[in-house]
C-alpha positions in Angstrom: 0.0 0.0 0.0 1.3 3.3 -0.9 2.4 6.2 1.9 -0.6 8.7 0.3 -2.9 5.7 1.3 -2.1 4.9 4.5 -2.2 8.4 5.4 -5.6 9.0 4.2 -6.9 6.1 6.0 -5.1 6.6 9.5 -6.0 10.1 9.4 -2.1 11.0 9.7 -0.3 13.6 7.1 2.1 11.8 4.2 4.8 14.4 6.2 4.2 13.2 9.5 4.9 9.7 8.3 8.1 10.4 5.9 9.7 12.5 8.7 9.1 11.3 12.4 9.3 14.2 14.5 12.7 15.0 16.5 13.6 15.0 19.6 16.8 16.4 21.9 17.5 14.8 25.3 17.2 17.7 28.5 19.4 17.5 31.4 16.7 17.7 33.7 17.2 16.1 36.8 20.9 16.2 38.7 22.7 13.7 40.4 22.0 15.5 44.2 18.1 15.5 43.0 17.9 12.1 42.2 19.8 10.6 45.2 17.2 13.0 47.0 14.6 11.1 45.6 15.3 7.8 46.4 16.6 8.1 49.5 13.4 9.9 50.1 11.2 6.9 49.1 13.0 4.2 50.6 13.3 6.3 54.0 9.5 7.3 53.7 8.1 4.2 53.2 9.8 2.7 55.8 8.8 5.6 58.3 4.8 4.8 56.9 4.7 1.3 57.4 7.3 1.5 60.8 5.1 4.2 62.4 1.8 2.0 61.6 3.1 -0.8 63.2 4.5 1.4 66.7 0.3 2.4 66.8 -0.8 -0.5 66.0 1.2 -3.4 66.5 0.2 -6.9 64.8 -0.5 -9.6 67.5 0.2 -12.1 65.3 4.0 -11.3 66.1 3.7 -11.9 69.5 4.2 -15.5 69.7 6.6 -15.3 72.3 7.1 -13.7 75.6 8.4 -10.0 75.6 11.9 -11.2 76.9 12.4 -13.8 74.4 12.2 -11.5 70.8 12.8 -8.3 70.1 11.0 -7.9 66.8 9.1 -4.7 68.0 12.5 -3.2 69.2 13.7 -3.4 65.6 10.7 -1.6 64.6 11.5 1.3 66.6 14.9 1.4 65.9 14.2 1.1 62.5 11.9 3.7 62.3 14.2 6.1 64.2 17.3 5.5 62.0 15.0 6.2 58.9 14.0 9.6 60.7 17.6 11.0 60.7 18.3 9.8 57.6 15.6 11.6 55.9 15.8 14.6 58.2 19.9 15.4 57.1 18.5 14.0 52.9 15.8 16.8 53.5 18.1 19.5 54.6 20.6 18.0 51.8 18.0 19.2 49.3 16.7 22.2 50.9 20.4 23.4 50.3 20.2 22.4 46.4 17.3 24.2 46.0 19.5 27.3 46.2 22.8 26.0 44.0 20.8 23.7 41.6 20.0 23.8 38.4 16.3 25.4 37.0 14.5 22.7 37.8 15.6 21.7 41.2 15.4 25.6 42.4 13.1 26.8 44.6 11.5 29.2 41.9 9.9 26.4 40.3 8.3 26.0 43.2 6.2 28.9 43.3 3.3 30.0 40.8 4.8 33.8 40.2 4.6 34.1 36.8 0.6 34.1 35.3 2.1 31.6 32.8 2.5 29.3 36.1 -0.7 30.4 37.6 -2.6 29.6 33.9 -0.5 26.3 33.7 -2.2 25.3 37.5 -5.4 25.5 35.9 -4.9 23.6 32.7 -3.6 20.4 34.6 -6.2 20.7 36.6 -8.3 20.6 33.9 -6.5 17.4 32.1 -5.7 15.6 35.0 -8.2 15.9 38.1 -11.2 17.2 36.2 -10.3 15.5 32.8 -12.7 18.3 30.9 -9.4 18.6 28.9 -7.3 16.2 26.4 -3.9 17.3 27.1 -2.7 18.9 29.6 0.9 21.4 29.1 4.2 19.5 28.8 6.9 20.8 31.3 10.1 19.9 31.0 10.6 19.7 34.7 7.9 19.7 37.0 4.6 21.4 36.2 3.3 24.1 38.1 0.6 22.3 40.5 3.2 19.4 40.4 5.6 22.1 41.7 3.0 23.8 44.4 2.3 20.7 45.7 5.4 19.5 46.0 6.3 22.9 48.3 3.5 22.1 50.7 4.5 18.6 50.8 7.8 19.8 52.2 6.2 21.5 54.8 4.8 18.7 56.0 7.8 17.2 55.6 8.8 19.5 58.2 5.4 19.4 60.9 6.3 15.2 60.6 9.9 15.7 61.8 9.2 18.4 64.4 6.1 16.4 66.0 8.1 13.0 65.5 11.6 14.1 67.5 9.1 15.5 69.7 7.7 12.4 70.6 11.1 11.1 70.8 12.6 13.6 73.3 10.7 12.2 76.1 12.6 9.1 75.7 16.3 10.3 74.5 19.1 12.8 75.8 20.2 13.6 72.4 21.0 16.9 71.7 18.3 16.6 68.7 15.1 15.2 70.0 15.4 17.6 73.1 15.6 20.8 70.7 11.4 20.0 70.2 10.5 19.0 73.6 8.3 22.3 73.8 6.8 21.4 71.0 4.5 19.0 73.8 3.2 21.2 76.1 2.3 23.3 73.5 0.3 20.5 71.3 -1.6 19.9 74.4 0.6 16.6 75.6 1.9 13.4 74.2 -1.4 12.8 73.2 -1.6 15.7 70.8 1.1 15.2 69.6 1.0 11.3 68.9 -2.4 12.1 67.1 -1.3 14.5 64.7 2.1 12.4 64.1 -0.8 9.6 62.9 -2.5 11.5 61.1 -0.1 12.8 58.6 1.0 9.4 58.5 -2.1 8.8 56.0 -1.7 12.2 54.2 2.0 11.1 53.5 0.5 7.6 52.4 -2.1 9.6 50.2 1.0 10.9 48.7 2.7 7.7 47.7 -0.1 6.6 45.9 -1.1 9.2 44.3 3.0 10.3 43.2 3.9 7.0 41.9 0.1 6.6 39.7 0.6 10.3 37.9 4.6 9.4 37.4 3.3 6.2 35.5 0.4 8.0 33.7 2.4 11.4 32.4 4.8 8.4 31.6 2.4 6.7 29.5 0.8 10.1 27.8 4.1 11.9 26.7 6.2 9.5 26.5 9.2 11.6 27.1 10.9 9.3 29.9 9.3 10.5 32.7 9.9 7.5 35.0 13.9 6.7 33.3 14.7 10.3 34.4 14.3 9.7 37.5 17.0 7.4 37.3 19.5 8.9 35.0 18.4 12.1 35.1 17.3 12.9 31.2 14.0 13.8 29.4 13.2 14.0 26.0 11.9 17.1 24.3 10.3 17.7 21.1 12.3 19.9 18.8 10.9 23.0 17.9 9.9 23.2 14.2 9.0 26.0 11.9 6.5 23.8 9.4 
């Protein structure tokens, strides 16, 4: 079958099909950014599940006396290494936010420019609402993506302050002991331990809903979205003149 045909039956130009369209690899996310990342999810999922298991621990594990395992001591221990480790990673990338490259600083976290602020609502519309096709194709992050990303940092830092908080009552470490105000003031370990819980799910929330948009923007653009995570390029169309 001839090119004219199979374009005028697939509904795609005789162009489109005799010249692909081009595209250059982007730079996009560093080395720092990327270790950020992952070190982030490993940390954080073992801090969710962890932290579930310290309020709620499985009877099923306790087929011994107290004295003769220490499984649930483990769990603690795991879940407090995990918390400095992602407390110095998060600090690691507040700092790159300053030295980074565009896409890792914090100016593309915040909606400044009405381009941003227009961009908000057009994913919105694509991908909550879905009253749009396509939704706009950032190189980095988009700007909701971006936004939201921001206030998940600052939950970031309400889940470290009301976590060391809850550890100062049981550690002399210079570290815990810098929130033990934080108590009183959240109304007693009982505040406190709620709250800790509660963002628990919202950080859960976030996992799911993270890793099913990083498959789906994936899937739509097909630009690398999930490989760049790991070495660090994207793929973006070339700008053409026809």
């Amino acid at each position: 079958m001839s090119t004219p045909n199979v374009a005028a039956n697939s509904g795609i130009s005789a162009a489109a099909i005799e010249r692909p369209a081009d595209y250059r690899r982007v730079y996009v996310w560093e080395l720092p950014v990327r270790a950020y990342h992952w070190i982030n999810a490993i940390t954080l999922v073992a801090l969710c599940v962890t932290g579930y298991l310290i309020g709620a621990p499985i009877r099923a594990f306790y087929a011994a006396e107290a004295y003769q395992q220490y499984w649930f001591g483990w769990v603690r221990f795991i879940h407090f290494l995990c918390a400095y480790v992602y407390v110095f990673n998060f600090l690691a990338r507040l700092y790159w936010g300053f030295v980074g490259n565009k896409y890792a600083r914090w100016s593309a976290f915040f909606p400044l420019k009405k381009s941003q602020r227009q961009e908000i609502v057009d994913v919105i519309k694509a991908d909550v609402l879905e009253t749009k096709l396509h939704g706009p194709i950032s190189t980095g992050h988009n700007a909701l993506a971006g936004l939201i990303y921001f206030f998940t940092f600052l939950a970031f830092v309400f889940q470290t302050v009301t976590g060391f908080a809850l550890y100062s009552s049981m550690s002399n470490s210079w570290m815990p002991r810098m929130f033990v105000w934080i108590v009183p003031l959240m109304g007693g370990d009982a505040g406190v331990r709620f709250w800790h819980h509660l963002f628990l799910w919202f950080f859960v929330s976030f996992i799911v809903v993270h890793v099913y948009l990083a498959f789906y923007h994936d899937y739509i653009e097909g630009r690398g979205t999930i490989s760049s995570i790991v070495g660090g390029w994207k793929f973006e169309r070339e700008k053409s003149d026809k």
